[in-house]
LODREN-75960 format. One line per 2 residues: for each residue x, y, z of C-alpha. Coordinates in steps of 0.001 Angstrom, whole numbers, plus 500000, padded with zeros to 6 digits. Layout:
N
X:Y:Z ~ ...
% end
This chain:
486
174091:712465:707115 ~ 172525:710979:703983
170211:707457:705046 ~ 171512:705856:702035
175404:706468:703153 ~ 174324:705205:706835
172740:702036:705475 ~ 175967:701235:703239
178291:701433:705787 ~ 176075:699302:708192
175987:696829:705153 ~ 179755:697171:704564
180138:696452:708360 ~ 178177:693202:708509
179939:692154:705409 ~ 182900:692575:706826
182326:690894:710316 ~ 180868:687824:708173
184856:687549:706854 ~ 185922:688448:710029
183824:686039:712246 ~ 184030:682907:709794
188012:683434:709871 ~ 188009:683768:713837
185806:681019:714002 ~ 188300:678701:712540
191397:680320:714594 ~ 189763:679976:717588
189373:676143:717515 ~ 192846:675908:716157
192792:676276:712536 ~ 190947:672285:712664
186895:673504:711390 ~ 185818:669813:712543
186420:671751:716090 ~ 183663:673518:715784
180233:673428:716572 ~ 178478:675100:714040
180409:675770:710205 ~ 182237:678505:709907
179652:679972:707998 ~ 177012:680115:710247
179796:682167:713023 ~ 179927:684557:710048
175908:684809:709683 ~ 175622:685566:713320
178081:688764:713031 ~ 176653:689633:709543
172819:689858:711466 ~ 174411:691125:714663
175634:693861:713364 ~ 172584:694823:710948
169381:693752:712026 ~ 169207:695862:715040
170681:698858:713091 ~ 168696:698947:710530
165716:698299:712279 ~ 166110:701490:714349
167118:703112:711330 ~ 163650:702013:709587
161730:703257:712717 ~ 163728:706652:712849
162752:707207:709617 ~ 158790:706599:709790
159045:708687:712798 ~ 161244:711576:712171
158763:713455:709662 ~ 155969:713052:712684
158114:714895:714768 ~ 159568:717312:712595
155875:718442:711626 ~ 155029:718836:715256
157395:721229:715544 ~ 157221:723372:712864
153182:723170:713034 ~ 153801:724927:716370
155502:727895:714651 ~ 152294:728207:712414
149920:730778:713921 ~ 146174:730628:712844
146757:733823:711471 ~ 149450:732627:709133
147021:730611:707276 ~ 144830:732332:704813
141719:732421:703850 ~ 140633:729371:701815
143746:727457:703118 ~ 144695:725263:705481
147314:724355:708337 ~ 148546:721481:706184
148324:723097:702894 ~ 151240:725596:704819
152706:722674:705969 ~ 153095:721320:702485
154315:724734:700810 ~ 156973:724448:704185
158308:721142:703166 ~ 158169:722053:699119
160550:725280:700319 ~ 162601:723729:702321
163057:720413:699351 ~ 163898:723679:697042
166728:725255:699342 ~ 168225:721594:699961
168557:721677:696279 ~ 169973:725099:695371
172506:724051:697620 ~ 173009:721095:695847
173584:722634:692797 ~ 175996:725812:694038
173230:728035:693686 ~ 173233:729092:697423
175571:728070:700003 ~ 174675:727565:703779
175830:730892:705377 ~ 173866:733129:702674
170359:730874:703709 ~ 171069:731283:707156
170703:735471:706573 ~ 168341:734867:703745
164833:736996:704109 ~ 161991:737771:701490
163203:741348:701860 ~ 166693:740674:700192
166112:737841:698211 ~ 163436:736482:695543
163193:733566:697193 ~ 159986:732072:694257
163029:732801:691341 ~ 166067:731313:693189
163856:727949:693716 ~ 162655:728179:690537
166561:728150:688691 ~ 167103:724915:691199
163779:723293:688618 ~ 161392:724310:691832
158361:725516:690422 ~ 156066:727402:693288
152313:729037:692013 ~ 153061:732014:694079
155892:733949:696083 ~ 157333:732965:699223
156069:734776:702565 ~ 158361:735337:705395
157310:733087:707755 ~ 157209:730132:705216
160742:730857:704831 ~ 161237:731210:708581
159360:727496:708828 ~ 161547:725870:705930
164420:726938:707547 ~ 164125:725746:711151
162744:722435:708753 ~ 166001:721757:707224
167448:722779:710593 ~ 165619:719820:712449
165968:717732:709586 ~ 169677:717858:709917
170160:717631:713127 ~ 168146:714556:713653
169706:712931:710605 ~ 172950:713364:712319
171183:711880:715478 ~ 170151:708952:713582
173373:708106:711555 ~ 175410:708583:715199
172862:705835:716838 ~ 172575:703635:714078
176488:703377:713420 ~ 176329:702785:717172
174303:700438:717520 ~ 176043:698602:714709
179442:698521:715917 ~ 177947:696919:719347
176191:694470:717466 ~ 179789:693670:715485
181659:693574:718797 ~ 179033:691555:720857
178802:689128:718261 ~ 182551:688759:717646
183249:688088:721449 ~ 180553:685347:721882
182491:683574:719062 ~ 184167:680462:720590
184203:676556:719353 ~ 180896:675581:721615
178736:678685:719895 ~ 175504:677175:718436
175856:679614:715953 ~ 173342:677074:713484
170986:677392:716119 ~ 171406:681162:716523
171342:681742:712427 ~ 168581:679613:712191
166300:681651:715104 ~ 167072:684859:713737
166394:684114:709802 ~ 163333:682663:711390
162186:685902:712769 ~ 163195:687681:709923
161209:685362:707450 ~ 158547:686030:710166
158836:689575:709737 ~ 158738:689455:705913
155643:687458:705824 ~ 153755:689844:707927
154422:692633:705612 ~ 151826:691922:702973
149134:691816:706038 ~ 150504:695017:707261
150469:696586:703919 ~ 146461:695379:703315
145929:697497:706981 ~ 148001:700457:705927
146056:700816:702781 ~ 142521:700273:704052
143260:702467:707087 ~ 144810:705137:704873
141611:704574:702819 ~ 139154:704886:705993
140189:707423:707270 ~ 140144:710167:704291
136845:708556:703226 ~ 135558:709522:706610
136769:713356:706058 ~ 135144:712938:702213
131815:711909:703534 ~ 131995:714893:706436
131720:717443:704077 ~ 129844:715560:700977
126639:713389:702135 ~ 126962:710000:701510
123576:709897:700122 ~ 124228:711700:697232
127757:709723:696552 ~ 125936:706218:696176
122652:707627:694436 ~ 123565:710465:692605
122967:709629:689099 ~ 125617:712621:687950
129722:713245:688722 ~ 130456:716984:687885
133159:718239:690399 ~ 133761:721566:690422
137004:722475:692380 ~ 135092:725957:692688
131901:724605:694502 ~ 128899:723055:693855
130117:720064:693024 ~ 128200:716761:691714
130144:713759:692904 ~ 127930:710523:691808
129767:707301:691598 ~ 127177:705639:690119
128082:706828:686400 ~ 131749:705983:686980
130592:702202:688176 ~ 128775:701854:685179
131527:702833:682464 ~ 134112:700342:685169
131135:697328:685336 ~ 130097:698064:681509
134035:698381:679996 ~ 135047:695331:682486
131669:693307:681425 ~ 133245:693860:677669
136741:692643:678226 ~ 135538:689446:680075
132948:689240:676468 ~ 135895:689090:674617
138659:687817:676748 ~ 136747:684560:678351
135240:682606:675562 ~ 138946:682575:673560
140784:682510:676494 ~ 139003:679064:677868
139088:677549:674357 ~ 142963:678751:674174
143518:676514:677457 ~ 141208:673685:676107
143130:673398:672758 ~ 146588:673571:675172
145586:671088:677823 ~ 143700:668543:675453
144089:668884:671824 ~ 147476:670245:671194
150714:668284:671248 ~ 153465:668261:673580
156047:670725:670677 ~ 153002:672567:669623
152202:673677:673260 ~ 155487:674690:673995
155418:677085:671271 ~ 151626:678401:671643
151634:678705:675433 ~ 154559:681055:675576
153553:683006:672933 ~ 149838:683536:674249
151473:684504:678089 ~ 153575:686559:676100
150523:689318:675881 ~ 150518:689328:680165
153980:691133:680052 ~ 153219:693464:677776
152802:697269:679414 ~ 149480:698160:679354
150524:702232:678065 ~ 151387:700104:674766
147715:698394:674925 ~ 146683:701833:675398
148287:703454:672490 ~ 147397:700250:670390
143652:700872:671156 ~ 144153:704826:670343
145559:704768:667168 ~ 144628:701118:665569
141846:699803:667248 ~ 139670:703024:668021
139614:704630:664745 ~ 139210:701093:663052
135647:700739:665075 ~ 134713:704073:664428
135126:704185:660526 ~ 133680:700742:659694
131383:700271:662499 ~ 130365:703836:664646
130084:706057:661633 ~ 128487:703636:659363
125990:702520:661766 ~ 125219:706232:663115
125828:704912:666600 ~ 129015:707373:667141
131776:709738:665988 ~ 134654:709175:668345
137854:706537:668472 ~ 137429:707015:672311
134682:704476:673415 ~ 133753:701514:675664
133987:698919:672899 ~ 137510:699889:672131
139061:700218:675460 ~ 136847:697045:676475
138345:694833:673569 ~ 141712:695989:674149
141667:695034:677323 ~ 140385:691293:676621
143243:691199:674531 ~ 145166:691553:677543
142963:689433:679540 ~ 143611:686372:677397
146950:685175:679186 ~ 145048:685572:683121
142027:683429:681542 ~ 144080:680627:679637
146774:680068:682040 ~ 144723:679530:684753
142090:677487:683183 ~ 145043:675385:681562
146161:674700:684847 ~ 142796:673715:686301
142081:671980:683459 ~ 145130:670384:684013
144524:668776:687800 ~ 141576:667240:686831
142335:663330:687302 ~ 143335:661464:683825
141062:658562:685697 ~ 137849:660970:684162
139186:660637:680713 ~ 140347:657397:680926
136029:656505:682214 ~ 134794:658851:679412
136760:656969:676729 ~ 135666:654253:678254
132444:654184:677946 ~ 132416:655348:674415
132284:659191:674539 ~ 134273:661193:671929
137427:663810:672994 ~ 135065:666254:672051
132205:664887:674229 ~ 134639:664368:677144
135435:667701:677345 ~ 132205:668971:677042
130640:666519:679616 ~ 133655:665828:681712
136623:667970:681716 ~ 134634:671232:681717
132183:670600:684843 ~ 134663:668877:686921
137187:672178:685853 ~ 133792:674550:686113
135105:675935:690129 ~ 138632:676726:688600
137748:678399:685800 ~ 134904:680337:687575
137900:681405:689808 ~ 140224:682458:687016
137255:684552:685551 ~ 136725:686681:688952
140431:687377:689334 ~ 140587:688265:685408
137552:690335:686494 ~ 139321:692311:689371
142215:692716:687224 ~ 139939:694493:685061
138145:696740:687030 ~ 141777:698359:688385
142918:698858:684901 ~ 143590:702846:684295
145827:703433:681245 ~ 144042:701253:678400
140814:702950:679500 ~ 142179:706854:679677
143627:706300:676066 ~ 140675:703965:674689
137389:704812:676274 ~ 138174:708654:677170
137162:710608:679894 ~ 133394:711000:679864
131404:710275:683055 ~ 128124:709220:682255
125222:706474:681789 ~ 124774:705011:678341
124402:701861:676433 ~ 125933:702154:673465
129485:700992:673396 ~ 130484:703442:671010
130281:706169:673263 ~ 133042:707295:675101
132992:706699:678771 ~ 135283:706269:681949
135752:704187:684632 ~ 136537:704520:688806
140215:704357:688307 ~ 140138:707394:685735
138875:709583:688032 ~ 140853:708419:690785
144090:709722:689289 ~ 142622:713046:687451
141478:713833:690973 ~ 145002:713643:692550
147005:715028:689722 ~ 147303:719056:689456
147082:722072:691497 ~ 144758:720158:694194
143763:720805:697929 ~ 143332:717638:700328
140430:719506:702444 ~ 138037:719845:699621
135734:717235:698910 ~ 136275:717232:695108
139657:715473:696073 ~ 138749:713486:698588
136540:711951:696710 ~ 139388:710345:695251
139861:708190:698157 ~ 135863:707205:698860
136243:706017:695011 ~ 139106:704434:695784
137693:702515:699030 ~ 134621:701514:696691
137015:699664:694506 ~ 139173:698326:697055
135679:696958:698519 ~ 135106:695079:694900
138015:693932:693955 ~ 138583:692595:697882
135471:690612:697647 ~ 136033:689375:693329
139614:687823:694616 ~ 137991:686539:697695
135321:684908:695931 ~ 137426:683617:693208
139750:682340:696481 ~ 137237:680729:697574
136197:678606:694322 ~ 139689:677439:693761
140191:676012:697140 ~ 137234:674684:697314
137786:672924:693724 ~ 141177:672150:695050
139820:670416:697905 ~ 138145:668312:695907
140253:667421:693028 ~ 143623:667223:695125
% end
């Protein structure tokens, strides 16, 4: 049974015993509500989370287990002398699960029914062409026993769904009923509501912090296996990244960390001198209508996608340097290069830098004006000798989380500074950044026990590690400043 139809009918039946338990509610103490503890809303809030907190929480654990146990079993039908040469168990494991994803949908679509699967061999049918008409595209044909495997994985797959949707509907309806019976006039069913959206506000706020453990975990762990068969030595110091999914690969970060530091280092150029006088103008020159026209407009450039800042710098902004700046100057032939992608970007940086600095700007007390003026300083010379050192902690702030923001960028630096991994200072050559090679190391034909893709992940934990400790820093500052000013 499909998850999705198993959580709408637990959601139908809470929704249902909220009607059901409000409306008993009031029956029970005599059609008079001022006979009742609680209102009759909060009776129905106890069935509605009766019935589908517990369900759906079993549901949500089912799920995050079931694909454990389903790979336990069919790892156990994989002999070592299934796997070939140059492969791996869970490369078979993966071609096992792609199969069996490609039967579900030939069925789907009437291409195959159930009875013709259950008889289906490699002998009597091209299994690689059949998948292939269902829009599953496999690099090679299908031996028996992956065929064998997908089969007994659809097999468990089904069965424990229908194990799952039987508990969970189960577990539901017991929840409904228990809840409905322990409806009388003297229920604190405030107190209960209250207590249970407690813990589930509880729950909710713990899922960022479990999220931040997942990640670096997920991180840790493959960076481990990535450092096991690549020496670490040669990741931090090599002064070249050439991977070679053939061997012999070069696998350097310290080129990629110069195009991310040199491309970021030319957004924050651009993006933090007109962003700061953009929140200066707002928060102290510009009237009241005026602002509410400009500062709209300006955080209009945060919501733009950045695959349209990408194609902006590709076809406007890139060949524009390159004809009146590269090519003139000899420094360059290409549309692709640091400068470009690294402009672009502070073009998108603008909103991050001015918002926050408007705000900051903002707090700082009107009594510092008001003593500036007073003494005889200008506007100008109050904001130079007031506004901006007591603001100096916020803005510093805004900067390093317009900084971090810019080292995790990806698709304004694939289209604007190309692809190129290597150590230069002239921004008119095209270069790439950590991110870049993050993704073309995942995407394709790729094989999670060779270091060339791992890799992926140590690059990835490298940026975590900087961007962790630019928003932490930048944390820092403002509450600090906060502290202060507040």
């Amino acid at each position: 049974m499909n998850a999705g139809l198993v959580l709408l009918v637990v959601v139908a039946l809470a929704a249902i015993g909220y009607v059901i338990g409000r409306s008993r509610a009031i029956s029970t103490a005599g059609g008079d509500a001022r006979g009742l503890h609680s209102l009759p809303g909060y009776y129905g809030q106890t069935v509605f989370l009766f019935t589908a907190v517990p369900a759906l929480l079993v549901m949500t654990g089912w799920l995050l287990l079931q694909p454990l146990y389903i790979e336990g079993q069919i790892s156990g039908m994989i002999s070592d002398a299934d796997i070939a040469e140059g492969s791996s168990r869970s490369l078979v494991l993966s071609d096992v699960r792609r199969v069996a994803s490609g039967l579900n949908t030939a069925v789907e679509q009437g291409i195959v029914s159930e009875t013709q699967i259950s008889s289906m061999t490699t002998d009597n049918t091209d299994v690689r062409a059949m998948l292939g008409e269902a829009g599953i595209a496999l690099a090679s044909a299908v031996e028996q026993n992956i065929l064998t495997a997908a089969k007994e994985y659809r097999e468990i797959k089904n069965t424990l769904g229908l194990m799952m949707a039987g508990l969970v509907l189960a577990i539901a309806v017991g929840g409904f009923a228990v809840s409905i019976k322990r409806i009388h006039p003297d229920y604190r069913a405030r107190n209960v509501s209250e207590r249970a959206i407690k813990a589930l506000l509880i729950v909710a706020s713990l899922v960022a912090i479990l999220t931040t453990v997942g990640i670096i975990f997920s991180l840790v762990f493959e960076t481990v296996r990535f450092f096991g068969l690549y020496p670490a030595k040669d990741f931090f110091l090599s002064l070249t990244w050439n991977p070679q999914f053939s061997g012999g690969s070069d696998l350097g970060i310290f080129p990629l960390l110069w195009g991310t530091l040199y491309v970021s280092f030319v957004a924050l150029l651009f993006a933090v001198p007109i962003g700061l006088m953009v929140a200066i103008y707002l928060s102290e020159y510009a009237s009241n209508r005026v602002r509410s026209i400009i500062k709209p407009m300006v955080e209009v450039l945060a919501g733009i996608p950045t695959i349209v800042y990408g194609l902006f710098a590709l076809i406007t902004v890139g060949p524009l340097l390159r004809d009146y700046f590269a090519q003139p100057l000899g420094l360059g032939t290409s549309s692709s290069s640091v400068l470009t992608a690294g402009l672009v970007m502070g073009i998108m940086l603008i909103p991050f830098v001015s918002s926050l600095s408007d705000d900051v700007i903002n707090a700082v007390p009107q009594s510092m004006r008001d003593g500036s003026y007073g003494l005889g300083a200008t506007q100008s010379e109050t904001v130079k000798q007031v506004i901006l050192p007591a603001a100096l902690p916020g803005v510093v702030g805004a900067i390093l989380l317009a900084a971090s923001r810019a080292i995790g960028e990806t698709m304004i630096v694939v289209m604007g500074a190309g692809a190129a991994a290597k150590l230069s200072l002239n921004p008119f050559e095209a270069m790439t950044t950590i991110t870049v090679k993050i993704v073309s190391q995942l995407t394709g034909d790729t094989e999670f026990e060779s270091p060339e893709t791992l890799v992926a992940f140590a690059l990835g934990l490298s940026l975590f590690v900087i961007t962790l400790g630019l928003n932490v820093l930048a944390l820092y500052i403002v509450r600090k400043y906060r502290e202060q000013y507040e």
